[in-house]
mmCIF file of the N, C-alpha and C atoms, coordinates in Angstrom:
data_MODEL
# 
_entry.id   MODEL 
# 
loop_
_atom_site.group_PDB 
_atom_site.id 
_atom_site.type_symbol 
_atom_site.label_atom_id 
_atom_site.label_alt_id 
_atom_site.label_comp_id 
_atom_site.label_asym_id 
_atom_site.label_entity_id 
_atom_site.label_seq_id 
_atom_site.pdbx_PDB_ins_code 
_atom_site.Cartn_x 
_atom_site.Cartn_y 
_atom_site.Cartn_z 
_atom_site.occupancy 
_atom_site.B_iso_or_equiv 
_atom_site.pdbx_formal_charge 
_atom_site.auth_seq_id 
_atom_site.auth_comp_id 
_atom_site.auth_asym_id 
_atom_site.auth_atom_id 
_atom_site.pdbx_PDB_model_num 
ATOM 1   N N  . UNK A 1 1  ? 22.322 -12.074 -6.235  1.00 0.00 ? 1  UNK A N  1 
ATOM 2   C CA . UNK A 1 1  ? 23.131 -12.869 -5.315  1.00 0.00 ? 1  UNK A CA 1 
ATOM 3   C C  . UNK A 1 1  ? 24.587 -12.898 -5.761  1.00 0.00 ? 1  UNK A C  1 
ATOM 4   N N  . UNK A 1 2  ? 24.411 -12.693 -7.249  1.00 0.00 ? 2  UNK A N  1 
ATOM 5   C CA . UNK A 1 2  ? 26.045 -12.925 -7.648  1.00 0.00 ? 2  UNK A CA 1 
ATOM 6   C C  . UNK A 1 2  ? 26.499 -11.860 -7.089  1.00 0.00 ? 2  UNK A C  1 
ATOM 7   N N  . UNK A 1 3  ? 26.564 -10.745 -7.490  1.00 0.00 ? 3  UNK A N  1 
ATOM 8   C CA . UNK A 1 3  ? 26.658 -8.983  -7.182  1.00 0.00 ? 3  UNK A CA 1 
ATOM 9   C C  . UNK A 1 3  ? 27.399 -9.388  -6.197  1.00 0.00 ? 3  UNK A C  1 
ATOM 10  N N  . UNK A 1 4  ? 26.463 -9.364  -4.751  1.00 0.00 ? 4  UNK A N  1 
ATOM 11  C CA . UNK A 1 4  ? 27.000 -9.820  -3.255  1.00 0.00 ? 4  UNK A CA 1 
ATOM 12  C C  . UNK A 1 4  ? 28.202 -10.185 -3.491  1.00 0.00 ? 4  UNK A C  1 
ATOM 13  N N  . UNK A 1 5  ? 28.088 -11.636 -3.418  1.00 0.00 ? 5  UNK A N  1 
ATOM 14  C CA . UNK A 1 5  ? 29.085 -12.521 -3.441  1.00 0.00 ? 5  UNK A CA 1 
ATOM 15  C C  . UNK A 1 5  ? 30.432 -12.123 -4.242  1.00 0.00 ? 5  UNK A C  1 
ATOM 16  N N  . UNK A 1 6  ? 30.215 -11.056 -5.048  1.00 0.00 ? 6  UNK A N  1 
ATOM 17  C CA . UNK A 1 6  ? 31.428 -10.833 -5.780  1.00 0.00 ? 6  UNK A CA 1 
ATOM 18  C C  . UNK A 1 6  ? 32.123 -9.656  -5.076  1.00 0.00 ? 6  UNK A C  1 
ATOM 19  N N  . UNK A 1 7  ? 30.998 -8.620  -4.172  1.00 0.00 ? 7  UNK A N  1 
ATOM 20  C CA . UNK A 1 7  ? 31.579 -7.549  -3.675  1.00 0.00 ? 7  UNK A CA 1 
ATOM 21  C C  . UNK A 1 7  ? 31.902 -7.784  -2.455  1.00 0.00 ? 7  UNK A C  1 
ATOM 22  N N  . UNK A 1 8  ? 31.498 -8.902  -1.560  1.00 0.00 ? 8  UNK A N  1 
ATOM 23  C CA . UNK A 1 8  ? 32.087 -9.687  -0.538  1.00 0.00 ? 8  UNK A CA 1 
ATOM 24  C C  . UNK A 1 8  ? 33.755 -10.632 -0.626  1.00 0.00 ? 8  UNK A C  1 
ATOM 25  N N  . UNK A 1 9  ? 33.834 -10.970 -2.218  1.00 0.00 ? 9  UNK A N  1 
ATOM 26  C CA . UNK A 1 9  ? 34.809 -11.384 -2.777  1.00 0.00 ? 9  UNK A CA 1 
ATOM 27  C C  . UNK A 1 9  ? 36.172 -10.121 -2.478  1.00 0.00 ? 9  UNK A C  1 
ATOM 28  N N  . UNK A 1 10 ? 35.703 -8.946  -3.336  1.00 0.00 ? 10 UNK A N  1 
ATOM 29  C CA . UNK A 1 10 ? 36.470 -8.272  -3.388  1.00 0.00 ? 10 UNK A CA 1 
ATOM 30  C C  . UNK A 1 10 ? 37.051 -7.901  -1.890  1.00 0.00 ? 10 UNK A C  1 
ATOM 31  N N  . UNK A 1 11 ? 36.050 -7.724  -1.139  1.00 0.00 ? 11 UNK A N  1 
ATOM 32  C CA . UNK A 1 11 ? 36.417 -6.776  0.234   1.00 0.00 ? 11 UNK A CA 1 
ATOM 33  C C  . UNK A 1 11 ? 37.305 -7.756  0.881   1.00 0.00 ? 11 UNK A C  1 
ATOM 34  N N  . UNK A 1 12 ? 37.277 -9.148  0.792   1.00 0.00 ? 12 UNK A N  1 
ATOM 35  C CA . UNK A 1 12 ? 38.006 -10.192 1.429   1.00 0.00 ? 12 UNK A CA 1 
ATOM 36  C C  . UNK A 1 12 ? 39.263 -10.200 0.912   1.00 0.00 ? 12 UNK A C  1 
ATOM 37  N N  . UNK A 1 13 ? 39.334 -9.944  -0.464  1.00 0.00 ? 13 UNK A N  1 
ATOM 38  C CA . UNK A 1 13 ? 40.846 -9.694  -1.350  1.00 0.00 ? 13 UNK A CA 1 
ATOM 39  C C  . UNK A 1 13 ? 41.261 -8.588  -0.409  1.00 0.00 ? 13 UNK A C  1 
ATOM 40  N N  . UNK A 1 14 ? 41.005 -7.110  -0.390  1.00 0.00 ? 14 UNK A N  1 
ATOM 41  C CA . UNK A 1 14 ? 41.502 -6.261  -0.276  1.00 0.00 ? 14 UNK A CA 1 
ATOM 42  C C  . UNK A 1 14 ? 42.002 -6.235  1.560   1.00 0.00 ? 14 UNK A C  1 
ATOM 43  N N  . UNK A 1 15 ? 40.954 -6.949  2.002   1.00 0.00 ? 15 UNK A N  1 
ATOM 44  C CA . UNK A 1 15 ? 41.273 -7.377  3.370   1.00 0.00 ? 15 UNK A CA 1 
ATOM 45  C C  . UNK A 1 15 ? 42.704 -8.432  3.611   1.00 0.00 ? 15 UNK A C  1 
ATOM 46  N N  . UNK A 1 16 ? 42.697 -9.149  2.603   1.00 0.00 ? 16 UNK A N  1 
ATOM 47  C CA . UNK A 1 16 ? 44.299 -9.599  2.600   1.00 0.00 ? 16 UNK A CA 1 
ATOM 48  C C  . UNK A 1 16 ? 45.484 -9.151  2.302   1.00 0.00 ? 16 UNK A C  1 
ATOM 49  N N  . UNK A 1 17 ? 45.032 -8.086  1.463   1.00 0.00 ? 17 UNK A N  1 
ATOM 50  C CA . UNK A 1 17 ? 46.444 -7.327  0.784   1.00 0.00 ? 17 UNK A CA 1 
ATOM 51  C C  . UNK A 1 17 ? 46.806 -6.580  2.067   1.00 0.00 ? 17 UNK A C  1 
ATOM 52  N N  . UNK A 1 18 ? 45.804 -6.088  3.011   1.00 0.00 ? 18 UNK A N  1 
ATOM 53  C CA . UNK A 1 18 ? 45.631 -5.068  4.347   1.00 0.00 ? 18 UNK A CA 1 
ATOM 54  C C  . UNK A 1 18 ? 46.333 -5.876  5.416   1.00 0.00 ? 18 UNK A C  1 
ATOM 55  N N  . UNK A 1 19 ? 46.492 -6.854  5.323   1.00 0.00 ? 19 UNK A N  1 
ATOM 56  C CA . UNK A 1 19 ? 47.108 -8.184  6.484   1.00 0.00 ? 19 UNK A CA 1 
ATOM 57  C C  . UNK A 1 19 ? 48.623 -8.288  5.954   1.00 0.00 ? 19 UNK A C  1 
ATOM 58  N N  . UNK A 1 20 ? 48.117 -8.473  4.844   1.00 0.00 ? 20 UNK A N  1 
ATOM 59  C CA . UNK A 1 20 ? 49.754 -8.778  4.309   1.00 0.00 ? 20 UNK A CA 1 
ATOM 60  C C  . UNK A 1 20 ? 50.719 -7.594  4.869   1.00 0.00 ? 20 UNK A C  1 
ATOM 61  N N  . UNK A 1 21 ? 50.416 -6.569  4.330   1.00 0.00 ? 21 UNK A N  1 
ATOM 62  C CA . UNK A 1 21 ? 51.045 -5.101  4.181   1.00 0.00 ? 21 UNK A CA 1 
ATOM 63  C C  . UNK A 1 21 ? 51.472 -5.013  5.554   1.00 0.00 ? 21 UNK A C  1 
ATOM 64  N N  . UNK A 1 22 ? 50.138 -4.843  6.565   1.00 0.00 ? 22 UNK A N  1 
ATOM 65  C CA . UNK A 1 22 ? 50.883 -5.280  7.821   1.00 0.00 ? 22 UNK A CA 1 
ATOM 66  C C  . UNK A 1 22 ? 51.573 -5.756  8.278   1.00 0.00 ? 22 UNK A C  1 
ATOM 67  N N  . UNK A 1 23 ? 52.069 -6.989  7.745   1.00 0.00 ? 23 UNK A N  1 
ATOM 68  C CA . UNK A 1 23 ? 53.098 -8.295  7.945   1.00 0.00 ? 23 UNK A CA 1 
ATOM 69  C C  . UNK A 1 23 ? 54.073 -7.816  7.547   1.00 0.00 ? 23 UNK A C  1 
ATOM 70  N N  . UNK A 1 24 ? 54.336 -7.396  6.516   1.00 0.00 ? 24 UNK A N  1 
ATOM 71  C CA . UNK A 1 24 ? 55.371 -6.991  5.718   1.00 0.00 ? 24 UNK A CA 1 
ATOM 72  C C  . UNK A 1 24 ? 56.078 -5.816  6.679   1.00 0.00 ? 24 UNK A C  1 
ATOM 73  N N  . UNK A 1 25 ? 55.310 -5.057  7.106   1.00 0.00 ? 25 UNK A N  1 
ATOM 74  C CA . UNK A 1 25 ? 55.635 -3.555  7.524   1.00 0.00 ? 25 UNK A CA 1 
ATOM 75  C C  . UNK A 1 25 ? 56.293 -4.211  8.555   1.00 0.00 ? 25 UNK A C  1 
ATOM 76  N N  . UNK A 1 26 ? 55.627 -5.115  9.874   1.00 0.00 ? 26 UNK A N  1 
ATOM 77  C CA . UNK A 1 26 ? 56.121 -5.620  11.104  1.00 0.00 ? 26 UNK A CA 1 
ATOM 78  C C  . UNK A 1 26 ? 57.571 -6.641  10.366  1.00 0.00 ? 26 UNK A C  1 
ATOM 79  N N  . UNK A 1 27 ? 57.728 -7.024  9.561   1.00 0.00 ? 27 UNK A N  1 
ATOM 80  C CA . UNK A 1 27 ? 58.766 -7.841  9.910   1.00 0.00 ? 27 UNK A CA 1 
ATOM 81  C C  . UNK A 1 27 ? 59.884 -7.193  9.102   1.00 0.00 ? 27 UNK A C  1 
ATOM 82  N N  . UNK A 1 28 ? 59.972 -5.649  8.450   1.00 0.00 ? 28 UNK A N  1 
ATOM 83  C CA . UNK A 1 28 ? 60.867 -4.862  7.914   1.00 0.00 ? 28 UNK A CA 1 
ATOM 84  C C  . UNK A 1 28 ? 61.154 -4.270  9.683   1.00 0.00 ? 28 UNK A C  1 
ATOM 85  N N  . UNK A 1 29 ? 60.689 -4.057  10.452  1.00 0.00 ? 29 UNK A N  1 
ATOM 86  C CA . UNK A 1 29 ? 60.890 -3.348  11.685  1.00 0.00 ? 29 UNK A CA 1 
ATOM 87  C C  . UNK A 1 29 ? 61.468 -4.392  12.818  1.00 0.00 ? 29 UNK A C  1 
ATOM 88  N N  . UNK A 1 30 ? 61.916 -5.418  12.381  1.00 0.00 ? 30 UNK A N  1 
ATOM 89  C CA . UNK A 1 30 ? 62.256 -5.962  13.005  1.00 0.00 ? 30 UNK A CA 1 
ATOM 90  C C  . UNK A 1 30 ? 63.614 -6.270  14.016  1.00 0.00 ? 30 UNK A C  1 
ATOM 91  N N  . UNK A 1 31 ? 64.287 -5.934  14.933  1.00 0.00 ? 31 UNK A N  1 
ATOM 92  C CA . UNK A 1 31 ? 65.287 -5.724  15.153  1.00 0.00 ? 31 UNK A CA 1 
ATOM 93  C C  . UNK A 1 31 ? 66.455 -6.461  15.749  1.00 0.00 ? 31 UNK A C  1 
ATOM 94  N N  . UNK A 1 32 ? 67.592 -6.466  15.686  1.00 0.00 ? 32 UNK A N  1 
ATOM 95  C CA . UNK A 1 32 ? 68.723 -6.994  16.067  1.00 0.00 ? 32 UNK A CA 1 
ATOM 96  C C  . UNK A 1 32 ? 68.577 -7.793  17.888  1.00 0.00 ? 32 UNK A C  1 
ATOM 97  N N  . UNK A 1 33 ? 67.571 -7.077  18.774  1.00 0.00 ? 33 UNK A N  1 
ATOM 98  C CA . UNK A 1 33 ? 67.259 -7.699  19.921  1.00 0.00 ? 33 UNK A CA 1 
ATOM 99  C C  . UNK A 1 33 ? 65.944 -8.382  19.277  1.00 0.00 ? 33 UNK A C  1 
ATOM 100 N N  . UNK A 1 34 ? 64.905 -8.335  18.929  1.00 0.00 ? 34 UNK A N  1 
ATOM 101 C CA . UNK A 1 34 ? 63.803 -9.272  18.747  1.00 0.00 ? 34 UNK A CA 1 
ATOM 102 C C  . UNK A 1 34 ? 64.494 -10.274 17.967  1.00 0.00 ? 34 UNK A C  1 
ATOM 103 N N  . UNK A 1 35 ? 66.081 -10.623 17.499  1.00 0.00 ? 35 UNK A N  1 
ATOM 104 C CA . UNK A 1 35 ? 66.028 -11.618 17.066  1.00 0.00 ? 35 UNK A CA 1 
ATOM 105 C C  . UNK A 1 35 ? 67.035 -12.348 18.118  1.00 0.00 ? 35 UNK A C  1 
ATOM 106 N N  . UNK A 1 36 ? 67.792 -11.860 18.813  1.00 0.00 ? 36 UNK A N  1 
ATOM 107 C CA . UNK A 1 36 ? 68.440 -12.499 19.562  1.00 0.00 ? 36 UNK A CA 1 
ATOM 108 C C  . UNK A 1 36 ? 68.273 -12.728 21.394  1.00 0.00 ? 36 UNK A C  1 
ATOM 109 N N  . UNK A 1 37 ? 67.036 -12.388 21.387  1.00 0.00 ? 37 UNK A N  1 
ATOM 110 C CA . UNK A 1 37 ? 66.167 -12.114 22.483  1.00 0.00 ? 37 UNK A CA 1 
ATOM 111 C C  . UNK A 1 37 ? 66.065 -13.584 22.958  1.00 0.00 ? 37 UNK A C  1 
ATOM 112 N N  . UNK A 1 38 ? 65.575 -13.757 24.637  1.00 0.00 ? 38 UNK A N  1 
ATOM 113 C CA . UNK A 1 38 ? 65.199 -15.190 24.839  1.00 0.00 ? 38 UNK A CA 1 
ATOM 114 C C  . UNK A 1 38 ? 63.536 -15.286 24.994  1.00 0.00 ? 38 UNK A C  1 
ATOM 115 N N  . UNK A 1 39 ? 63.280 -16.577 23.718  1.00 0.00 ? 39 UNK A N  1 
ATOM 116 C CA . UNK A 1 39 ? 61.901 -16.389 23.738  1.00 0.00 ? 39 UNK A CA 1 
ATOM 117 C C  . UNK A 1 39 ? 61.794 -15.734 22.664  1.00 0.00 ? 39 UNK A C  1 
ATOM 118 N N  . UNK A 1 40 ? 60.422 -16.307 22.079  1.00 0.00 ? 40 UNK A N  1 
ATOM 119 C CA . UNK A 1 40 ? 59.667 -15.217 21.066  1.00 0.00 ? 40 UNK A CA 1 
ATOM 120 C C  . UNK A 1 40 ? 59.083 -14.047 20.908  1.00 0.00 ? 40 UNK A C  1 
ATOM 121 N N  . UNK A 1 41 ? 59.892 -12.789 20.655  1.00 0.00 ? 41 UNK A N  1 
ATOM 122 C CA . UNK A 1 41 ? 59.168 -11.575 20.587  1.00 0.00 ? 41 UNK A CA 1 
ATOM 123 C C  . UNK A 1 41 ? 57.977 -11.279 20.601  1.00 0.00 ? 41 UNK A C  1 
ATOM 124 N N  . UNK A 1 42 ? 57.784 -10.039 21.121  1.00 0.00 ? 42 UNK A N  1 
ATOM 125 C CA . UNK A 1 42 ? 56.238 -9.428  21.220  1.00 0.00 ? 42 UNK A CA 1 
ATOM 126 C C  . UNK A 1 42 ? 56.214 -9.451  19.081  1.00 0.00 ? 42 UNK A C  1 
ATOM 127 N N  . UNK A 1 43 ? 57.221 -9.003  18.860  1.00 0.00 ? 43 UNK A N  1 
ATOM 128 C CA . UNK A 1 43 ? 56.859 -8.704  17.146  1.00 0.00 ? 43 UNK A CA 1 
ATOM 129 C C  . UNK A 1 43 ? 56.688 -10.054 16.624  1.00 0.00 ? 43 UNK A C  1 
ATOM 130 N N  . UNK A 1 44 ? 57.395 -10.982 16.903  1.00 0.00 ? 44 UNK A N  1 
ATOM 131 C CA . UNK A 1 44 ? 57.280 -12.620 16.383  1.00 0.00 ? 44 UNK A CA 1 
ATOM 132 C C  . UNK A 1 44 ? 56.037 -13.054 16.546  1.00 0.00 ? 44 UNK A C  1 
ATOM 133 N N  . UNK A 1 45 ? 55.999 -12.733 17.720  1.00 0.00 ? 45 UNK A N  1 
ATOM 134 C CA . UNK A 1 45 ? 54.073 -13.046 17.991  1.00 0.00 ? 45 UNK A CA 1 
ATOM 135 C C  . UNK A 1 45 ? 53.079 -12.394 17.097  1.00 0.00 ? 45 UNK A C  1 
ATOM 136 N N  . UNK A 1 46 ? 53.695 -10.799 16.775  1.00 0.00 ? 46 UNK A N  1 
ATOM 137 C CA . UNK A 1 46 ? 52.402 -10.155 15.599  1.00 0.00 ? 46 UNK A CA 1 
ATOM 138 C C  . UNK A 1 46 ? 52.297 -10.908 14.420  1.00 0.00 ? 46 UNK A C  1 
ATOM 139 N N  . UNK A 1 47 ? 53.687 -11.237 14.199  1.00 0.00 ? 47 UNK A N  1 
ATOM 140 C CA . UNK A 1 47 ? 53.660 -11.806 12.699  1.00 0.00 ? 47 UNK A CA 1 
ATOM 141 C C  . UNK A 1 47 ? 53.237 -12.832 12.818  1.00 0.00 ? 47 UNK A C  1 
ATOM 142 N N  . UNK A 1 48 ? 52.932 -13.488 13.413  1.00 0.00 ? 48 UNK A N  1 
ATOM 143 C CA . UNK A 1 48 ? 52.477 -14.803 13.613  1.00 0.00 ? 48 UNK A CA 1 
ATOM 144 C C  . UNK A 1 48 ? 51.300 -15.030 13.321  1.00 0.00 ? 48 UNK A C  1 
ATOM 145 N N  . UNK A 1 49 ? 50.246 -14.354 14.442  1.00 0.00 ? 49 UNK A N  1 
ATOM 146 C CA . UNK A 1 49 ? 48.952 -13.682 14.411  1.00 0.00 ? 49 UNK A CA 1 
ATOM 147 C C  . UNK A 1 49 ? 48.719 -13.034 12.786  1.00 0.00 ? 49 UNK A C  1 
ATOM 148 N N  . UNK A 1 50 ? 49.466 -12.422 12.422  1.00 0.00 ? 50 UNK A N  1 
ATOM 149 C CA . UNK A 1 50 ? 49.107 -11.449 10.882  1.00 0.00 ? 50 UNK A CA 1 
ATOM 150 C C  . UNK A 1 50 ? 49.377 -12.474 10.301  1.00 0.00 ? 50 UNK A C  1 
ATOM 151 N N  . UNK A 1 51 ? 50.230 -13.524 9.992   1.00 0.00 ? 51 UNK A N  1 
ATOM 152 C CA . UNK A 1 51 ? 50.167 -14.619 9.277   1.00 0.00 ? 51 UNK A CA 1 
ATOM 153 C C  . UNK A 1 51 ? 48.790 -15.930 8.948   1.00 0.00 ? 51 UNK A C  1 
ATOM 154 N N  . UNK A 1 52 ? 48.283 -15.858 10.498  1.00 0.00 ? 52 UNK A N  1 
ATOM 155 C CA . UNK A 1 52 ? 47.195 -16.653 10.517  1.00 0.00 ? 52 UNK A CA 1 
ATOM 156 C C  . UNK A 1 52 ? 46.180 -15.888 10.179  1.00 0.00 ? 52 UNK A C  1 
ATOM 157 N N  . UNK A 1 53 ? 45.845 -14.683 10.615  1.00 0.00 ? 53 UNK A N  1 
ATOM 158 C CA . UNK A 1 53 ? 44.911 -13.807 9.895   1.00 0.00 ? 53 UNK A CA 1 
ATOM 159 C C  . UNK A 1 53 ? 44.900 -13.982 8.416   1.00 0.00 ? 53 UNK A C  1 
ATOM 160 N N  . UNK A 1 54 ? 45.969 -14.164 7.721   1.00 0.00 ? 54 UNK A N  1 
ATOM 161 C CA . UNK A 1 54 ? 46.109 -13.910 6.020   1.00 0.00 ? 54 UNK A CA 1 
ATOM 162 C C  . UNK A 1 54 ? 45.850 -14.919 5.652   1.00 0.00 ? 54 UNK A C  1 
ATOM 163 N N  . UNK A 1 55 ? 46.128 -16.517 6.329   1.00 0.00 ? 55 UNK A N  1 
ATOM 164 C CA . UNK A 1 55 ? 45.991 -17.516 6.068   1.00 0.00 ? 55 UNK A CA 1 
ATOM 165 C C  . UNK A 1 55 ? 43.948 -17.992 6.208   1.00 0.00 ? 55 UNK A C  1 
ATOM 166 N N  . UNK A 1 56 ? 43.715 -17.511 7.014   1.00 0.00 ? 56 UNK A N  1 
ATOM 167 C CA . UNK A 1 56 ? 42.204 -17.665 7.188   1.00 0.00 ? 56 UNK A CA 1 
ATOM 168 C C  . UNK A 1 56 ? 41.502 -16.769 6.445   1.00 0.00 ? 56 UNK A C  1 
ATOM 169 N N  . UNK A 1 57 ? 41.970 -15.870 6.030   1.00 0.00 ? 57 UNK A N  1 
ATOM 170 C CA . UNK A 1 57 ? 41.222 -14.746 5.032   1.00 0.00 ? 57 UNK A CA 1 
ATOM 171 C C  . UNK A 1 57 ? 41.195 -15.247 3.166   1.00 0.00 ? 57 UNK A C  1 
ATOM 172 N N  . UNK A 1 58 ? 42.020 -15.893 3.208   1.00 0.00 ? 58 UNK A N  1 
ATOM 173 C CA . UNK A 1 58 ? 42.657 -16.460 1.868   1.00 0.00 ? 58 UNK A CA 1 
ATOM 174 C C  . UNK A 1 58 ? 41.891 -17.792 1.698   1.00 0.00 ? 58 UNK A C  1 
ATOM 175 N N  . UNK A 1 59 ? 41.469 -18.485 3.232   1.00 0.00 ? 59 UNK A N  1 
ATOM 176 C CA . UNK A 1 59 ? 40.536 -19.866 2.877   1.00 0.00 ? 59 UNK A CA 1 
ATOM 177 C C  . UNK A 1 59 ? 39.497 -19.155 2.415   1.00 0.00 ? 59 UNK A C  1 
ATOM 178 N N  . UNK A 1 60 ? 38.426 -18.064 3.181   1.00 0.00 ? 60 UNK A N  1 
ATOM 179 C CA . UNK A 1 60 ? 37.404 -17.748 2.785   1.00 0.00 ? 60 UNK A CA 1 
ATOM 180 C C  . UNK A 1 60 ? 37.237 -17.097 1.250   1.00 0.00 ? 60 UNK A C  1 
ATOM 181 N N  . UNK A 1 61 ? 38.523 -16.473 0.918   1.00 0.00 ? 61 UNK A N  1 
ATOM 182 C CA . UNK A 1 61 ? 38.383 -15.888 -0.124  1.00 0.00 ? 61 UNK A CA 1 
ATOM 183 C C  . UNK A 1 61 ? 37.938 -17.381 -1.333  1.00 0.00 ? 61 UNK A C  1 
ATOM 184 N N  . UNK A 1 62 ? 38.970 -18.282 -1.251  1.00 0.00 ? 62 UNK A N  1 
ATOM 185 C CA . UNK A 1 62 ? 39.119 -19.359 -2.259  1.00 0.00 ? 62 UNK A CA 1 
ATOM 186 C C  . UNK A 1 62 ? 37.534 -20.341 -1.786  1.00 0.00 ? 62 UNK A C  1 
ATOM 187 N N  . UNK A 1 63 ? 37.141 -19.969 -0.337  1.00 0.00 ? 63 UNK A N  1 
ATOM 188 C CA . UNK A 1 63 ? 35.410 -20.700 -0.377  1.00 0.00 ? 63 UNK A CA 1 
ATOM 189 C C  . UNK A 1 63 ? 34.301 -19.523 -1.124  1.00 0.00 ? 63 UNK A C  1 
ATOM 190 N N  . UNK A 1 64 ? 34.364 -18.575 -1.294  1.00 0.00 ? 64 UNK A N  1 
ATOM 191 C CA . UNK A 1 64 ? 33.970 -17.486 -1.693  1.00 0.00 ? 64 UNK A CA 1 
ATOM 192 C C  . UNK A 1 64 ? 33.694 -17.934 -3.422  1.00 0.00 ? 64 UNK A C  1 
ATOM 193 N N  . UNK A 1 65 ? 35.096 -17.999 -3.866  1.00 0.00 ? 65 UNK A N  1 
ATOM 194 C CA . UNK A 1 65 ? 35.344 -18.127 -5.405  1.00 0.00 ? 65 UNK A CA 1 
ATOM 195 C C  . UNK A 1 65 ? 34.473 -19.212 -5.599  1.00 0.00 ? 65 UNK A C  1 
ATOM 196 N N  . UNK A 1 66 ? 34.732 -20.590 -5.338  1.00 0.00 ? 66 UNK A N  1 
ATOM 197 C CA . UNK A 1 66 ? 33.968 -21.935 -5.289  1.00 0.00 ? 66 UNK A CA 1 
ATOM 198 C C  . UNK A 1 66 ? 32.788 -21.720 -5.422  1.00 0.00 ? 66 UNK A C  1 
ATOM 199 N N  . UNK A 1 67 ? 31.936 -21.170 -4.128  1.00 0.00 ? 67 UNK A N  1 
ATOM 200 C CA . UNK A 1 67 ? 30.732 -20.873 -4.242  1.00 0.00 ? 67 UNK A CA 1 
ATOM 201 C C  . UNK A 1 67 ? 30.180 -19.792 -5.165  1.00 0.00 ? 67 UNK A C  1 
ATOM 202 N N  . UNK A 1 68 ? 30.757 -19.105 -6.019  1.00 0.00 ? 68 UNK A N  1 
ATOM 203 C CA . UNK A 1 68 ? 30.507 -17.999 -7.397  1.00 0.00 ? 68 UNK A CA 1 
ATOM 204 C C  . UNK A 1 68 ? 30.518 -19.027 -7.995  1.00 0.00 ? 68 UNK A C  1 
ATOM 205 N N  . UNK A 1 69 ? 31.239 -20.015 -8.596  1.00 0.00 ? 69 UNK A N  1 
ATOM 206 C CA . UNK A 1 69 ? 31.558 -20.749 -9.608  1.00 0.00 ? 69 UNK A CA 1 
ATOM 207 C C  . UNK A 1 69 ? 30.601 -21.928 -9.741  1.00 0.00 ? 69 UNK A C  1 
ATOM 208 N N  . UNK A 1 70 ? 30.418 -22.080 -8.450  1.00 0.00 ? 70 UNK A N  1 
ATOM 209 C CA . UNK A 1 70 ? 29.110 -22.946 -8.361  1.00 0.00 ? 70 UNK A CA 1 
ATOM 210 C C  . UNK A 1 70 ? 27.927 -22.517 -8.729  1.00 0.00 ? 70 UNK A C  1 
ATOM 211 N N  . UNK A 1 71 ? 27.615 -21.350 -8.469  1.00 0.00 ? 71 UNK A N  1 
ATOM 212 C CA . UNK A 1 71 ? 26.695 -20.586 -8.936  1.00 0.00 ? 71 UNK A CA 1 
ATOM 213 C C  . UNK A 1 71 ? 26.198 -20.080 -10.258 1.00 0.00 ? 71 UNK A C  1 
ATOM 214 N N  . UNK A 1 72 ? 27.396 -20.243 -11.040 1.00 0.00 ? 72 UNK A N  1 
ATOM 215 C CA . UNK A 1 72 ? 27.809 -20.138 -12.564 1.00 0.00 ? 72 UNK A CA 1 
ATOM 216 C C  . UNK A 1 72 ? 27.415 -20.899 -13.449 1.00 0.00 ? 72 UNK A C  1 
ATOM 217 N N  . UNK A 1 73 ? 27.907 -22.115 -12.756 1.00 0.00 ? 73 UNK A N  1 
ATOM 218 C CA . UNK A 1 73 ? 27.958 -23.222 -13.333 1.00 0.00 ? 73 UNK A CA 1 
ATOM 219 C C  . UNK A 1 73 ? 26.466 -23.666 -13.833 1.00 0.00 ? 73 UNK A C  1 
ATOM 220 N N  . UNK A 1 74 ? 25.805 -23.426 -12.118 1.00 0.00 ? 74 UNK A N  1 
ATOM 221 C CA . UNK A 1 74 ? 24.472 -23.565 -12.427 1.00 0.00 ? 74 UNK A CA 1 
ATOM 222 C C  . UNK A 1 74 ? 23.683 -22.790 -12.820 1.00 0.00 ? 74 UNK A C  1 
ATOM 223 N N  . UNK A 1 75 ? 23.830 -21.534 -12.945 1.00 0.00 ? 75 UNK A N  1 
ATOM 224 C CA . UNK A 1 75 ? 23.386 -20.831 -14.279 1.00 0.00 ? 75 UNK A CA 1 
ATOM 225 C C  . UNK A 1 75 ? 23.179 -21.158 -15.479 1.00 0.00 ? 75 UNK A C  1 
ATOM 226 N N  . UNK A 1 76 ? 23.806 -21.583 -15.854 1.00 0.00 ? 76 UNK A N  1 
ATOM 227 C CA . UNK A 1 76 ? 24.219 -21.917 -17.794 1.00 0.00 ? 76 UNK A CA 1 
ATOM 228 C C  . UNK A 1 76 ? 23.601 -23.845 -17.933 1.00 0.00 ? 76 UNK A C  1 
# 
């Protein structure tokens, strides 16, 4: 069960670094009209979305850890 939980761990890490990177990439491309545009950009909106994606991926990761540690704990 640990195994799992640790290789479910990982894939959720690497799934954030994959969100992030995205984020990062969209808001280096960002341009002189998406910022002075009326209204929030189609790109403001990605990052937004890729932000909450990273933000909900990062709870599960840190419920993920908890529940290993719990598991640990009660091991020993």
């Amino acid at each position: 069960m640990n195994l799992f939980l640790v290789l479910l761990l990982v894939a959720v890490i690497l799934a954030v670094v994959v969100v992030l990177i995205k984020g990062l990439v969209n808001m280096a491309q960002t341009t002189q009209a998406d910022l002075e545009g009326e209204g929030p950009s189609d790109r403001a909106i990605r990052s937004n979305k890729l932000m909450q994606q990273r933000i909900l991926l990062q709870a599960v990761a840190i419920g993920l850890i908890a529940v290993i540690l719990l598991f640990a704990s009660a091991g020993s």
